[in-house]
C-alpha positions as CSV (number, residue, x, y, z in Angstrom):
1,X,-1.0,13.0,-11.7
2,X,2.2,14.3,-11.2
3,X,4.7,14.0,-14.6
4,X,4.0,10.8,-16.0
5,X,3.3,9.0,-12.3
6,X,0.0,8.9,-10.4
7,X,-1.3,9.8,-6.7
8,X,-4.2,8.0,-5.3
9,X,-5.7,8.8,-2.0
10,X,-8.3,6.5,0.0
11,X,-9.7,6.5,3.1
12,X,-11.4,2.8,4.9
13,X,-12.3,1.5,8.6
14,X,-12.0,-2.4,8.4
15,X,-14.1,-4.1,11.0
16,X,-14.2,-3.2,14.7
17,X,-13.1,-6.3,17.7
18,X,-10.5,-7.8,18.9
19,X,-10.9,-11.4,17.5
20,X,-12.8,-10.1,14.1
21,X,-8.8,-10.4,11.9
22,X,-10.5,-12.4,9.0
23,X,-13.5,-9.8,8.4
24,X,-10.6,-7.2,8.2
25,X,-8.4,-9.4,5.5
26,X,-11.7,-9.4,3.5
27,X,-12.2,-5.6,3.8
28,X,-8.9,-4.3,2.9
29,X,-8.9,-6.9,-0.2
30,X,-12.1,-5.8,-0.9
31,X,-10.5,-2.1,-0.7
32,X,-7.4,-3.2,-2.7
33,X,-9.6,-5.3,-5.9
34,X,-12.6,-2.6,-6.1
35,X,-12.6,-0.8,-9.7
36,X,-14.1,1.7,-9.5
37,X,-11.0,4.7,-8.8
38,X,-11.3,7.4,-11.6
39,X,-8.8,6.8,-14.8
40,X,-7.0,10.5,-15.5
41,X,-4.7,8.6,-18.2
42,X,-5.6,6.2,-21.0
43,X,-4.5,5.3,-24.3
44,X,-0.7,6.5,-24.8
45,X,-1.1,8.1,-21.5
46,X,-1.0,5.4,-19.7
47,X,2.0,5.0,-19.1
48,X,2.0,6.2,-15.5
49,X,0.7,3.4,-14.1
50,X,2.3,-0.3,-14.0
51,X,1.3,-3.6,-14.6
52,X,-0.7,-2.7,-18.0
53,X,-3.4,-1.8,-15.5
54,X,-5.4,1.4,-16.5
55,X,-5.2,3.4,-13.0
56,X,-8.8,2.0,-11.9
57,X,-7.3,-0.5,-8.7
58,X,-5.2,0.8,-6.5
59,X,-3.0,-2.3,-7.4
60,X,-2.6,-0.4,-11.1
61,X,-0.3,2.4,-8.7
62,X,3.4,2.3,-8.9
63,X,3.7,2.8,-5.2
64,X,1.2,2.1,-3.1
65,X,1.0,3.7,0.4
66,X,-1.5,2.5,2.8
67,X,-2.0,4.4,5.7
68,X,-4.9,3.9,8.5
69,X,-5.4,6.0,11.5
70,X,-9.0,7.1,13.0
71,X,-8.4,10.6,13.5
72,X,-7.0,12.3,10.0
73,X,-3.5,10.8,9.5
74,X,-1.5,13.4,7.4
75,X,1.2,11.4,4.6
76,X,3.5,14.3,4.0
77,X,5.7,13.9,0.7
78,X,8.9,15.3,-0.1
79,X,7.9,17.2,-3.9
80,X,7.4,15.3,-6.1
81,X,5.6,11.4,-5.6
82,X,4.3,8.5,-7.7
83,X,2.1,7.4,-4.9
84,X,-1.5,5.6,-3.8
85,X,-2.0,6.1,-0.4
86,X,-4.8,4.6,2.4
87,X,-6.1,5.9,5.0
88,X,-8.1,5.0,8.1
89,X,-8.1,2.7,10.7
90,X,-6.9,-1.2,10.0
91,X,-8.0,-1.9,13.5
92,X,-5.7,-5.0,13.5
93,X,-5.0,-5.8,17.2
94,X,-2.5,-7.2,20.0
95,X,-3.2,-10.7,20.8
96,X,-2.2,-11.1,24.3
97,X,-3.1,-10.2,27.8
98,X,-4.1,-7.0,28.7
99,X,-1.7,-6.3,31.7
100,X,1.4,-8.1,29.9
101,X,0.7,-5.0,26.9
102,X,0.4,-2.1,29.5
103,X,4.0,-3.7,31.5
104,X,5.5,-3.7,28.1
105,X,4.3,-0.3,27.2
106,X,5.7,1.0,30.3
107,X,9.0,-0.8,30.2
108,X,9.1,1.0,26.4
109,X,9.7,-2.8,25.3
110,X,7.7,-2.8,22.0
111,X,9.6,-5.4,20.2
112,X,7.9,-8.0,22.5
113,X,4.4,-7.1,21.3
114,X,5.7,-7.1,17.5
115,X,4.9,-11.4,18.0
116,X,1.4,-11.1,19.1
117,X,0.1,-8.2,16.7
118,X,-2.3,-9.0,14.0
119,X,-1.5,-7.7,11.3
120,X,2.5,-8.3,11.7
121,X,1.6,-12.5,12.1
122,X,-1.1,-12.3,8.9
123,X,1.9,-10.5,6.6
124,X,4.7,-13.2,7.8
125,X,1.7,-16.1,7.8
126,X,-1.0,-15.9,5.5
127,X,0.3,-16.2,1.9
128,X,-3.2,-15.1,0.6
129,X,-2.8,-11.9,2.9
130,X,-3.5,-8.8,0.5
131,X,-1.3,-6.5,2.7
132,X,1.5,-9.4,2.6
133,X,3.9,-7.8,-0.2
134,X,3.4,-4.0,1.9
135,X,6.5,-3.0,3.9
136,X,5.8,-1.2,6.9
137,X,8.8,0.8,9.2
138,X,9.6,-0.2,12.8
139,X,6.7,0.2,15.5
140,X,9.6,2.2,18.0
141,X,6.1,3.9,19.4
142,X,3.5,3.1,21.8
143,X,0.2,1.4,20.8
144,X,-2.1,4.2,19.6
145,X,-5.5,2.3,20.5
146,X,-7.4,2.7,23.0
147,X,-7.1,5.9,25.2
148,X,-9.8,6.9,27.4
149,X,-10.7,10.3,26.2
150,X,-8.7,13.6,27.4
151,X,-6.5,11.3,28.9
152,X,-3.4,9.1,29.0
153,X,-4.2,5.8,30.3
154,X,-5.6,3.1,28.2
155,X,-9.1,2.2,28.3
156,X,-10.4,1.9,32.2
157,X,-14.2,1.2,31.3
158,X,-15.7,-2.0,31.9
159,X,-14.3,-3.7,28.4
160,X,-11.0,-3.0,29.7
161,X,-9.9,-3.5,25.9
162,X,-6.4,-4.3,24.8
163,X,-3.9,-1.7,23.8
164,X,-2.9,-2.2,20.2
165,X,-1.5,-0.4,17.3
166,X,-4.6,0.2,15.0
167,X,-3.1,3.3,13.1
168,X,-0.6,2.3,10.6
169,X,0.8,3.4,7.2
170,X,2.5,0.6,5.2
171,X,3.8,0.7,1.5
172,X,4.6,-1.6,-1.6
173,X,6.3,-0.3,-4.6
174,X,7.4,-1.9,-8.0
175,X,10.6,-0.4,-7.2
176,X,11.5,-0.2,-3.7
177,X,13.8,2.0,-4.4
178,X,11.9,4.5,-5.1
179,X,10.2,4.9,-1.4
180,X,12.4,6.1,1.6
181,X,10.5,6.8,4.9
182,X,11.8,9.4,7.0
183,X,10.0,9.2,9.6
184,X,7.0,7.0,10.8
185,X,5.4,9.0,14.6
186,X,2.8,8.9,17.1
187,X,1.2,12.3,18.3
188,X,-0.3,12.8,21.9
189,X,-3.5,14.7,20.7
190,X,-5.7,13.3,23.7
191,X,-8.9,14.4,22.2
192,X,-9.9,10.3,21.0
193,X,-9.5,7.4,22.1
194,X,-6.9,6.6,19.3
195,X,-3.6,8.5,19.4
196,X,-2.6,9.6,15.6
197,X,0.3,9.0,13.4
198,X,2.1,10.0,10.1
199,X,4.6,8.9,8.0
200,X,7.0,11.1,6.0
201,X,8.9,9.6,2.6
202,X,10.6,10.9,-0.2
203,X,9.3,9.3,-3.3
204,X,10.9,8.8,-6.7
205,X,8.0,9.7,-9.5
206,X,9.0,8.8,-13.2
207,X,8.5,11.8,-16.2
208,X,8.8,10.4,-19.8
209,X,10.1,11.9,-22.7
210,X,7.3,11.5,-25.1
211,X,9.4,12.8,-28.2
212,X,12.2,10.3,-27.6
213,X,9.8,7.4,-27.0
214,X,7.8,8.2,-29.7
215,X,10.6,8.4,-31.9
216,X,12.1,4.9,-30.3
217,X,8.6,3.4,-30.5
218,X,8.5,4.0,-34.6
219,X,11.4,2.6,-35.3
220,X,10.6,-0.7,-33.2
221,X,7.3,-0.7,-35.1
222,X,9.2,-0.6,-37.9
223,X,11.1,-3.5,-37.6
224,X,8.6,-5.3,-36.2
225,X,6.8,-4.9,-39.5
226,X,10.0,-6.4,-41.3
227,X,10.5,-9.3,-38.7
228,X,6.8,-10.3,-39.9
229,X,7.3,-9.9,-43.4
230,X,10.4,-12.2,-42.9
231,X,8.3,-14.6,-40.6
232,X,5.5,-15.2,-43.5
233,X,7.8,-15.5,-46.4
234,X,9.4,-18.5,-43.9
235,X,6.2,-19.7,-43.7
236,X,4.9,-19.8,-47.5
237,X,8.4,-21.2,-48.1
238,X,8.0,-24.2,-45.3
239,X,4.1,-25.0,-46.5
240,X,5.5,-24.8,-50.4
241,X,8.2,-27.6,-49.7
242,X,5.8,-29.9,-48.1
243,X,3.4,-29.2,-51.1
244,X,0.7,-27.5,-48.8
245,X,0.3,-24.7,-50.7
């Protein structure tokens, strides 16, 4: 917790293979509807999270930050944040051929892969996609996935597997104002097969002032109480007149 907004950090792998995209909807809204994230704030307290939710799903967040890369994928925040953030590696892939990636790789032409990635056609597709209301900044970089080893070409073994952009970091907020990305990189640490990436934001967190919400809330509660003393005295009075009462 930071102020009166909250930071949540998780780490997943959603299932492995090229043609395996509904196995990784079901993980990452598994991910996204599990309860069981530790509540820091309840009561009053609550307040720093949204929705009326009580900071157990990530959903409960004010902004959400997913990120997923295999090796560690640092999310580095300008001060302060109201943030959840996701980390690992979606492993969502590029459907088409192998040598029509690599040309467009080479040519630096990633905008023609954008149609035939994964998780890009489940967000503008699926309506039932968890992931759908994310946002995620422009892919200006190479796909990260998969390198042989120590080195710079993609995959030469015998699976010959498609390059793709497995390592991503995508965000949702209640207010989208409140996120700006500053940057969104690959890195050429050779020592996996995947190459990693980060994501840099400034984030707008939220601090209350308890004293003049407290006062506020009183005197809300207040005339609450005399817009229900009101509301029965209608009601006697309507049930009287039709001799109910």
């Amino acid at each position: 917790m930071i102020e009166d907004s909250s930071i949540c950090l998780i780490n997943c792998h959603l299932a492995a293979g090229q043609n395996h995209v509904r196995q990784r909807n079901a993980d990452i809204a598994a991910i996204l509807e599990e309860t069981a994230l530790p509540i820091t704030r309840t009561g009053e307290d609550a307040i720093a999270y949204s929705g009326g939710g009580d900071g157990s799903m990530v959903g409960d967040h004010e902004i959400v930050i997913v990120s997923a890369a295999c090796m560690p994928c640092p999310i580095v925040f300008s001060a302060d944040l109201n943030s959840s953030q996701l980390s690992g590696d979606l492993n969502y892939r590029i459907d088409q051929r192998r040598d029509a990636v690599i040309a467009a790789v080479h040519a630096e032409d990633y905008e023609a892969l954008h149609v035939h990635d994964q998780l890009l056609k489940e967000m503008k597709n699926n309506r039932g996609f968890r992931l759908r209301p994310f946002t995620e900044g422009p892919l200006l970089f190479a796909p990260t996935y998969k390198y042989d080893p120590r080195s710079a070409e993609y995959d030469t073994s015998e699976k010959n597997r498609v390059p793709a952009w497995c390592d991503r970091v995508l965000w949702r907020a209640a207010v989208p104002s409140r996120v700006r990305e500053i940057e969104y990189r690959r890195y050429e640490t050779n020592v996996s097969d995947h190459r990693p990436v980060s994501a840099a934001f400034e984030l707008t967190i939220k601090s209350i002032r308890h004293d003049v919400r407290a006062k506020v809330k009183g005197e809300v509660e207040a005339r609450w109480a005399e817009v229900q003393v009101g509301l029965l005295g209608a009601a006697v009075e309507f049930y009287v007149s039709q001799a109910l009462l």
